[in-house]
KOLDRENKOL-74510 format. One record per atom (N, C-alpha, C, O, CB): x, y, z. Coordinates in pm, whole numbers, plus 50000, padded with zeros to 5 digits. Each point is the difference from the previous one (the first is absolute). Glycine has a CB too. Layout:
// KOLDRENKOL-74510
XYZ...
// end
This chain:
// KOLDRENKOL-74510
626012413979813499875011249907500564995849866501094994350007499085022550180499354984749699500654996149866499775014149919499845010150067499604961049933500555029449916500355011549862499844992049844500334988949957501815025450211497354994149792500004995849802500935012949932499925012250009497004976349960503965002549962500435009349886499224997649865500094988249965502255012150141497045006349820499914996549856500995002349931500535011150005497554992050000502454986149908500755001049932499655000549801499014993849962502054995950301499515015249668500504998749858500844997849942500795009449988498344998450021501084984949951501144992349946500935005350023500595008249929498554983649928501365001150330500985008650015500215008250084500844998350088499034998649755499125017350141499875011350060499415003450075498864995849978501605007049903499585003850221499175002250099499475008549968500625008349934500264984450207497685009549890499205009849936499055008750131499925012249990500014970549759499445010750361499815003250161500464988950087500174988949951497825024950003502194988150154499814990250193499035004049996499685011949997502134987350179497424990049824498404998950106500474995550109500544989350029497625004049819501455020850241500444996150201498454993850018498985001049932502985024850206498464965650017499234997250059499195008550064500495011050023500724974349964497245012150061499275006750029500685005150132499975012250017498144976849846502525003150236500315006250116501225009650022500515004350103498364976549955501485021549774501275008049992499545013649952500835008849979500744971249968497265021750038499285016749957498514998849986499155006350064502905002149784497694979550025498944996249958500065014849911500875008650014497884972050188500065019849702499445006549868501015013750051501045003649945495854985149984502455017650196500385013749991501785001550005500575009049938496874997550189503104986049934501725001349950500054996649877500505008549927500594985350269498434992949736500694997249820500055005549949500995002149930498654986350023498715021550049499675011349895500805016149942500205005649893497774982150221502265014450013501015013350056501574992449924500635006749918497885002950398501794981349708501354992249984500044999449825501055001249936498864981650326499135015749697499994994749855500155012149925500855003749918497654976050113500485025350017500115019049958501185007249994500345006849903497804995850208502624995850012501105004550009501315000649910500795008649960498074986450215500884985549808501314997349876499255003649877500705006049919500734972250184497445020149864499585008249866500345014149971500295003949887497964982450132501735020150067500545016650032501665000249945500485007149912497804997250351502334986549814501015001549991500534995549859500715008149940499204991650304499794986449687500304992949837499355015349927500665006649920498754958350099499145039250030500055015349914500685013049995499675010049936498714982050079502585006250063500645013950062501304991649887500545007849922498435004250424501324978649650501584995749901499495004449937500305011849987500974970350028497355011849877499865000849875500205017049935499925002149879498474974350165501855033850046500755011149966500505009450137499315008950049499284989849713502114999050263500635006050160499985008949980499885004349886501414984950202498835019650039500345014449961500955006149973501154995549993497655004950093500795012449894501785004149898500475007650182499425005650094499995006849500502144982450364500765003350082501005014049986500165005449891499424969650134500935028950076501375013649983501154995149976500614989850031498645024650128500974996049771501754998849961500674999850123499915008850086500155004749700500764974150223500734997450120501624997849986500594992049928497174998250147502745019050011501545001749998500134992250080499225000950094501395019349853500674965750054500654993450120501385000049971500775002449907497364983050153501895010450079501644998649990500384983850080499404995150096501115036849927500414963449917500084982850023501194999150045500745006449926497924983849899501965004450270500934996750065500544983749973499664993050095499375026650060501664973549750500344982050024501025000850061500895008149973498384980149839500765002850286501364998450067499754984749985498994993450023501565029150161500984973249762500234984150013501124991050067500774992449942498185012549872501014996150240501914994150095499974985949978498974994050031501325022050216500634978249707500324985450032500974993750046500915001749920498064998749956501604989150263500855004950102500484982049998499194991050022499485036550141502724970549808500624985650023500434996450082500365007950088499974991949776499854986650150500574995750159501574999049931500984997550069496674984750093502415019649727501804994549992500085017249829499175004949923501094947550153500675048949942500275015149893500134992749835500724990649967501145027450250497244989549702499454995649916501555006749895500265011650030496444986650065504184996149804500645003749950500255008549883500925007449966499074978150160498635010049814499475003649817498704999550041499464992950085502224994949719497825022450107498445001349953499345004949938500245012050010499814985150099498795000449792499285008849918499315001050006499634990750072500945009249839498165009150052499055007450011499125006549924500305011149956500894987950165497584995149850498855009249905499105003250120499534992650086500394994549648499945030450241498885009550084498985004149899500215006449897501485004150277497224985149871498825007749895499025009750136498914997650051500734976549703501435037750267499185006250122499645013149935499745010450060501524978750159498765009049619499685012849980498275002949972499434992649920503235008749987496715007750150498334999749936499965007149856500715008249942498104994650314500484993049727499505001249788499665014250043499625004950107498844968349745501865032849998499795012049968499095004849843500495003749893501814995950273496394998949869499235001849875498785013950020500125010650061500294959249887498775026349996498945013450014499014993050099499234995749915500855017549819499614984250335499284996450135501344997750093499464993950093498094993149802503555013750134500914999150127501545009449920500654999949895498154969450243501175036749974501435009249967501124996550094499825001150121498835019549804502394975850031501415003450128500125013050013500365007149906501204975150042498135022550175500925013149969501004999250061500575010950005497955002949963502234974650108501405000950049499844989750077499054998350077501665024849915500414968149989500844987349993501634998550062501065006249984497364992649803501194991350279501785001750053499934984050059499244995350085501335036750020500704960649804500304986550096501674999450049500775006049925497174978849925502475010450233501364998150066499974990650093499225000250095501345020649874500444968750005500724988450024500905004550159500525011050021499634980749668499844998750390501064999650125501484999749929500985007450000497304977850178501475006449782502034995249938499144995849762498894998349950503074974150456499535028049541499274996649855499955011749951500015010750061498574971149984501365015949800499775013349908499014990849898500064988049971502615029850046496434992149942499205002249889500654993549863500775008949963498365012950163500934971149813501034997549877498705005049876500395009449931501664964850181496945022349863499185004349924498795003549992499464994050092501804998149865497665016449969498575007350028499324989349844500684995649907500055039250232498314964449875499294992749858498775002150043499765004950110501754975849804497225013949964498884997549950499904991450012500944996849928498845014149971499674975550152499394986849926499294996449888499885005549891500154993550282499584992549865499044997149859498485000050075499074994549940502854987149892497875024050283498695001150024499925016850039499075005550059500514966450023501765035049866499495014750057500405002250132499765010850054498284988949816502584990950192500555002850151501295007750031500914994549939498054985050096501555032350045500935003050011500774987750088499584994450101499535030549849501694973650005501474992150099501165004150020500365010249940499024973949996501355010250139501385007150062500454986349995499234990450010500375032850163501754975849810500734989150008501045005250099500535010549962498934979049801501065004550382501115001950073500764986649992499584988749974499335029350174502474986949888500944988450068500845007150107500435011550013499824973449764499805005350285500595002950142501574986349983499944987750000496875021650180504254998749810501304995950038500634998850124501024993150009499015014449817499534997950262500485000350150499694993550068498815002550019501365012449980500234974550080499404990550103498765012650115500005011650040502954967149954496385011950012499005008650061498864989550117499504990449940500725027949795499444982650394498814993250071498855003649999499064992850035502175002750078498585026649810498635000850027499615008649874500665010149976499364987750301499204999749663499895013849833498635000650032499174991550032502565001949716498245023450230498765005550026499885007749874500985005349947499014995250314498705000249688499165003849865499155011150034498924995250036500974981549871500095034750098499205009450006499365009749879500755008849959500474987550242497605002849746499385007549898499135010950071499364996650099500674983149736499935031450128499295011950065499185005249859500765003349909501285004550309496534993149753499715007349910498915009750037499534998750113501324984249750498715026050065499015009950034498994997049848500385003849889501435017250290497084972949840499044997349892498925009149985499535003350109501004975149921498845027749854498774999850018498864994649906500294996149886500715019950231497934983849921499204988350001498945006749904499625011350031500924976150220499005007349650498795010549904499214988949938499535002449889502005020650024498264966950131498804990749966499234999750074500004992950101500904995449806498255019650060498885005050100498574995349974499114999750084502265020549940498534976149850498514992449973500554992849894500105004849887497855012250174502454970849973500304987649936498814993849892500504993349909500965002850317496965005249769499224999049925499635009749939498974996349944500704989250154500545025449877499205012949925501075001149871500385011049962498445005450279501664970549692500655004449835498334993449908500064996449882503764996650148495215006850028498404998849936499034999050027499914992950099500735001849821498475008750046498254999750031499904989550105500874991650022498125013849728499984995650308500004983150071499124995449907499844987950012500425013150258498885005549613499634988449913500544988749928499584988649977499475026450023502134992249969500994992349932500324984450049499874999950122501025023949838499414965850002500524990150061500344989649876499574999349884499125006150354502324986249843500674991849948499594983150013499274997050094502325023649941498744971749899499304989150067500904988850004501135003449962496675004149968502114979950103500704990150040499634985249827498854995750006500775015250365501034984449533501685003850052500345009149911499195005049922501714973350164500355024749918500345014549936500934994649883500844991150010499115026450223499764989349664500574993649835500965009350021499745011750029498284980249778503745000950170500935010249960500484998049871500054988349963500545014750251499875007849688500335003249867501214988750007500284998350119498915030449838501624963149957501154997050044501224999050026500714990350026498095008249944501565020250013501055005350022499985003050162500955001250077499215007249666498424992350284500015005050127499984984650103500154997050118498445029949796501264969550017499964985850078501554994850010500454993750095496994999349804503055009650020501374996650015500565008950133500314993650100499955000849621499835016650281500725008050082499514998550124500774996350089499745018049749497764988950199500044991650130500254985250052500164996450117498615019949868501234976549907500614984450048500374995850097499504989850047501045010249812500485006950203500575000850145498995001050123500104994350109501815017449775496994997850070498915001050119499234995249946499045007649986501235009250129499504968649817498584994250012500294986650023499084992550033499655022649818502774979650133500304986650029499314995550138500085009250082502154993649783497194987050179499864998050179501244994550020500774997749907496694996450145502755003950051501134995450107499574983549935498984996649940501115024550341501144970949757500394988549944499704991650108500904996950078500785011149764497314988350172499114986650055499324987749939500034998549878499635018250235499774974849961499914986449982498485008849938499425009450056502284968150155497855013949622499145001849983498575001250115499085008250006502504984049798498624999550252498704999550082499665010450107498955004350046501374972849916501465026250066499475011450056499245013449937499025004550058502704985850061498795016149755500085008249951497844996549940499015007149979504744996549986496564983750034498404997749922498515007650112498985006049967502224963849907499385026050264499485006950112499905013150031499115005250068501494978349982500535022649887500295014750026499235005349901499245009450025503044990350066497804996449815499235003649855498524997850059499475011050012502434979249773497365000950251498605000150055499765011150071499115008549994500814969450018501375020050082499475018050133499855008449956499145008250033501914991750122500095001749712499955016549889498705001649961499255009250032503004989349840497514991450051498435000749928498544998050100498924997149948502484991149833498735013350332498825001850093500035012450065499095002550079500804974849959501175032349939500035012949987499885011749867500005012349993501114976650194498825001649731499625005649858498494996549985499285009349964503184987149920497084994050134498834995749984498735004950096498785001349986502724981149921499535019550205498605006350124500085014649948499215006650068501124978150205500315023849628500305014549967499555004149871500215011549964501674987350169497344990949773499724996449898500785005949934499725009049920498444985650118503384999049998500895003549885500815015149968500795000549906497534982050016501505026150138500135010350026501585003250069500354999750118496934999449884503525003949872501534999250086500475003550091500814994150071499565005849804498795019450146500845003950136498994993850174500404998150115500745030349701497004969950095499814990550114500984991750096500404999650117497995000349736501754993350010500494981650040501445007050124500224995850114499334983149544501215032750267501654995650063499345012050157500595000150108502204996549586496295009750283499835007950157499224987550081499965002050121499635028049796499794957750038499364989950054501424996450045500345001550117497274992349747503195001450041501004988250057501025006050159500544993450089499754996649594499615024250295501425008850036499005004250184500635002650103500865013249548497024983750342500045003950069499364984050121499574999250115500515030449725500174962550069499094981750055501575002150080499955004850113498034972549639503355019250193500984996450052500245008750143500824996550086499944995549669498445019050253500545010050116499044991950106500464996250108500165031949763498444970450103498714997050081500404981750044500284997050116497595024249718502094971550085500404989150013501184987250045499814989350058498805024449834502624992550056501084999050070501005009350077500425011349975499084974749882500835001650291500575009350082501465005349985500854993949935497554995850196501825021549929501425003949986500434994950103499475001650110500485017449775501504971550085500454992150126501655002849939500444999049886497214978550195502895025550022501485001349967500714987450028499534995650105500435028349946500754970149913500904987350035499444985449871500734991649948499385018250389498734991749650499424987950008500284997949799499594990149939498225012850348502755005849665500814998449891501145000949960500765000850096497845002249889502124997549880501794997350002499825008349822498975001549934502054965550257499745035149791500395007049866499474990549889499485004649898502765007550196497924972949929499474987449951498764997149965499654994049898501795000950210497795009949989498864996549978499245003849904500355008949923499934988650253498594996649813499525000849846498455005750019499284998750099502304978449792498165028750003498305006650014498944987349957498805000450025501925028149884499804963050037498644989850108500574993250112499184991450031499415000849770502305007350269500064999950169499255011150083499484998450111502824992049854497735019049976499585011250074498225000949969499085001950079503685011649896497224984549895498274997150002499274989050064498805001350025501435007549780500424980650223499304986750086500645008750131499045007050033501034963549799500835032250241499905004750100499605013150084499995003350119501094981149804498565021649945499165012450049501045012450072499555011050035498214970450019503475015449958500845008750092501095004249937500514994549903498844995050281501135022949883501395001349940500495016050032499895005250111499574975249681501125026650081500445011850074499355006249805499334996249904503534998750377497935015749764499745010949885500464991549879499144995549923501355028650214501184972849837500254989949893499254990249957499794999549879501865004550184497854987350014499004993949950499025004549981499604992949907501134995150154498665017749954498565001549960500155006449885499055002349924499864998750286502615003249760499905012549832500284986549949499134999549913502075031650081499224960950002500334988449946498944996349928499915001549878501544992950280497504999549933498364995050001499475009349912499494995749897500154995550343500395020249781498875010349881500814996549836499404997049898499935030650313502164973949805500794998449872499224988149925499505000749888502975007350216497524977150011499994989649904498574998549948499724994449894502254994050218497105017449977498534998449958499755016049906498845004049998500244977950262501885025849674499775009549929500414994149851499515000849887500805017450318500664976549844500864990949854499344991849944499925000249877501984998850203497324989650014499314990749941498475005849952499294992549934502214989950212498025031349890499275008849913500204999649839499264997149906500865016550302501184990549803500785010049842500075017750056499795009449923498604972249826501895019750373499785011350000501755005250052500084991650089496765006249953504205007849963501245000149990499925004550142499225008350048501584995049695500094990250314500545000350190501055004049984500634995649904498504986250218501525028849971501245000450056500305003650144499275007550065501044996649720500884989950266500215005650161500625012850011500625004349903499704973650176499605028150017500045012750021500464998550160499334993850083498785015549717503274998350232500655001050108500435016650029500605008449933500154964950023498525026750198500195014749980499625001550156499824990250072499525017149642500555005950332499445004350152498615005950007499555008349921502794997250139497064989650040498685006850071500375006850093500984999750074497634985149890500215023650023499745012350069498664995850092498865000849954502235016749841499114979150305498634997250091499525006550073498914996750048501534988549951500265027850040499225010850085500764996050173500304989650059496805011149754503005018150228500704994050116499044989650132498855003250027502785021449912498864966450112499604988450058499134997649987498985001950066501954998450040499394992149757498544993549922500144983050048501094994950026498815024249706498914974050273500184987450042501324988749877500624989650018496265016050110503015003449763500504992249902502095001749997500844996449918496115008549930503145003050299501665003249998500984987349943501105001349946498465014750283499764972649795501384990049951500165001549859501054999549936498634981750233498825021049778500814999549828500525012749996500954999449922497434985949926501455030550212501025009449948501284996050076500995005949956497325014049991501874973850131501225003050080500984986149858501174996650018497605012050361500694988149545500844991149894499535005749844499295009449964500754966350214500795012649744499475007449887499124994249956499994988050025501635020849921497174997549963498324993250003500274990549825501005001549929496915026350240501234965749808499434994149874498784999449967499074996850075502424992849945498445013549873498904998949881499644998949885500964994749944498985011250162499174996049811500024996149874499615011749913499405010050039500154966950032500985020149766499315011749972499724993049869500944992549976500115029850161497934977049761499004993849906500405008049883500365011850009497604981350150501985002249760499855007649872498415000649933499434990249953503185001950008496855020750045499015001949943499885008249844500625009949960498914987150295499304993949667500065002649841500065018949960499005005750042499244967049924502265031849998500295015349981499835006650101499375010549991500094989449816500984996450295499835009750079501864999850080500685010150023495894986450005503924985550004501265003650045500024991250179499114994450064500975034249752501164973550207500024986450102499645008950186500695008150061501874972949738496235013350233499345002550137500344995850086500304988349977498345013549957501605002250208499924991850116499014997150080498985006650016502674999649972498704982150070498904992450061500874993950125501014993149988497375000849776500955010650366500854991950135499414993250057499515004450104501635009149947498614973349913499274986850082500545001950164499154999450088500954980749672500775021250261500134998750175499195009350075499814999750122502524994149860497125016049922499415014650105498425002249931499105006950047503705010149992497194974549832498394996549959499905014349911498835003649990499894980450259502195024449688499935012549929500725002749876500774992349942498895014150262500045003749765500925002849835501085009550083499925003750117497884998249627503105000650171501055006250036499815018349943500075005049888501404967250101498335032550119500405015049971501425005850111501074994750031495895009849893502525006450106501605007250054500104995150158499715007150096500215019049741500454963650168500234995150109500974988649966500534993950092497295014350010502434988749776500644990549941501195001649948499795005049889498404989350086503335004050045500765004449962500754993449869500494990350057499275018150173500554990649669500004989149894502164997950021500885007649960496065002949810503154979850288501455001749933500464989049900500515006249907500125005150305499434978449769500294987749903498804993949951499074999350080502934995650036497815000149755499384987649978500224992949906500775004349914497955003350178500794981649894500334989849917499114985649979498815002150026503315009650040498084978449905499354986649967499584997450165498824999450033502794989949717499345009650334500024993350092500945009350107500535010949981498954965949868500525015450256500525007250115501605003549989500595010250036497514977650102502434999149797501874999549968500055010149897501165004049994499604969050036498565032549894499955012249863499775016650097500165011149948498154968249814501365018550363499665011850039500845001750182500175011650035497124987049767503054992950275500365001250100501425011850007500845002249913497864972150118501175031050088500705012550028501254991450002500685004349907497645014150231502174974049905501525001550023500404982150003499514991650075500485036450095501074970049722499954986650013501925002449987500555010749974496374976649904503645001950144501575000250020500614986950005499274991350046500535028950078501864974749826500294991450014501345001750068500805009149976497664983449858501744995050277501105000850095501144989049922499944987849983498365018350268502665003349715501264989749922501064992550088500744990549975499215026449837499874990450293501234991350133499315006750102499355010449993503454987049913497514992750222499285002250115498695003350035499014997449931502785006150077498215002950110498325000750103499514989549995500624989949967498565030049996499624980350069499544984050095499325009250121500375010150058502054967149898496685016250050498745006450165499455009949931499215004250084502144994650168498505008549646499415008849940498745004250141499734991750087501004997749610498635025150299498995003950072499485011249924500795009450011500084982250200498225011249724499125007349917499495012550110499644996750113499564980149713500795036950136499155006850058499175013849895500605004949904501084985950327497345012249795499445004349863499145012350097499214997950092500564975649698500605036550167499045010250085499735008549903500875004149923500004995350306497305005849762499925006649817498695010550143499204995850084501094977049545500225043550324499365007250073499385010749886500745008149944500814986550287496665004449734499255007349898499875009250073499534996450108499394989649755501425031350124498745007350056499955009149933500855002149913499104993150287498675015449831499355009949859501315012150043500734999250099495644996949876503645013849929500655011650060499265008049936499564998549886502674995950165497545017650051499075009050033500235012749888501055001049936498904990150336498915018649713500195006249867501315011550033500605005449907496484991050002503205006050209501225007150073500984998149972500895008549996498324992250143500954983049821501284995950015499894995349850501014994149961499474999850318498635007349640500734997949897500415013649865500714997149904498094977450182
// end
């Protein structure tokens, strides 16, 4: 039995199965199907205002009592006109709060230190969100469109700077990545929100979600020659092939909402990643390569930034002691009902 992919520079565009795997009457139905579906992105439907409530719990547990320690929490979710807090609460096992701030990307943070010898500190954030991005494409006509590449003024070019740099690779890699970008611009004739619902929804379809088989290290062309990875990578992959566009990337760390026992429980039961684009007057979109969709109220926004170290929930440094460190991370999304709110 063999198979044809056609390819474009790059991109996969159909699998031609073998005749003894359907023949005409399966391809046809099959082809149809994902056409249905790339037409159902190109404007999803509008969704309900959705109230959740998010549970992070984070414990981290030593084999020997940790003496000194500090602490940045970014467990707070953004509060703008598409997502509301309406109530927030974090508390520490042992440690006090020493300060509240802004970043420089708009992130709430908490700074703790912990003075007390301690073997186990637990991190708990409780918030109640609600959710009002409900039709992520309706700020215009669908006549309207934008095209590939996109001229910025150069004030504005300055300020996104940060989201158009690519990640710092060996030319040759980046020269490759740049080909893949442009065989998704080119099969879209150029067409911006084409190209990034092409790229956002190739990565869902194309590479697998495999847990283990990456490290914080790894890089988005490892993950594009290997096709695998988890949610982080793949926001990685859309970033660097959005950048080498000109079109402004950023990561986005936050919780999903997958519905009760949805096949997708491992990414709510942690915290999810994605990306969100800056588009010309209109303002910065999401896009979730791991689930092949744009982001409406199912998406919880809490940090973002350049990269994953600009946005991760909870990072800390041990000044004396521990050793055996053991990580445990339990993140519980669910809707709350119009009763209860």
């Amino acid at each position: 039995m063999s198979c044809g992919v056609l390819v474009c520079q790059g991109a996969i565009l159909v699998e031609v199965l073998p005749p003894e795997a359907g023949g005409q009457d399966t391809v046809a139905p099959m082809m149809a199907a994902e056409f249905e579906v790339r037409s159902r992105l190109r404007r999803p439907p509008e969704m309900p205002v959705r109230v959740v409530d998010v549970l992070h719990r984070t414990v981290y547990r030593y084999a020997k009592p940790v003496a000194r320690s500090s602490h940045l929490l970014r467990l707070t979710p953004m509060h703008d006109r598409l997502q509301s807090l309406l109530s927030h609460d974090v508390t520490l096992s042992v440690g006090v709060t020493l300060s509240e701030y802004e970043d420089v990307f708009g992130n709430r943070v908490r700074r703790a230190v912990v003075d007390t010898p301690y073997t186990e500190l637990v991190m708990e954030a409780r918030s109640r969100v609600e959710l009002r991005d409900t039709d992520p494409l309706g700020y215009r006509p669908l006549h309207m469109r934008s095209v590939l590449p996109l001229v910025w003024m150069p004030w504005q070019a300055n300020m996104l700077q940060p989201y158009l740099l690519p990640p710092e690779l060996p030319d040759t890699q980046l020269e490759e990545l740049l080909e893949y970008a442009m065989s998704f611009a080119r099969r879209n004739d150029y067409d911006l929100l084409d190209t990034l619902l092409d790229i956002n929804y190739s990565i869902f379809k194309e590479y697998q979600y495999a847990q283990g088989t990456t490290t914080l290290n790894t890089t988005a062309f490892s993950v594009y020659s290997a096709r695998k990875g988890v949610c982080q990578d793949f926001a990685n992959v859309f970033i660097c092939l959005a950048r080498l566009l000109g079109v402004p990337a950023r990561y986005v760390c936050g919780y999903l909402y997958t519905g009760p026992k949805h096949a997708n429980a491992v990414m709510a039961e942690a915290t999810h990643a994605w990306v969100q684009v800056y588009l010309p007057e209109v303002g910065w979109k999401g896009f979730d390569p791991t689930n092949g969709i744009l982001t409406q109220t199912h998406h919880v926004r809490v940090a973002v930034g350049r990269q994953y170290s600009d946005a991760t929930p909870t990072t800390g440094t041990l000044y004396l002691g521990g050793g055996g460190e053991q990580l445990e991370v339990l993140v519980r999304c669910e809707p709350v009902s119009p009763e209860g709110q």
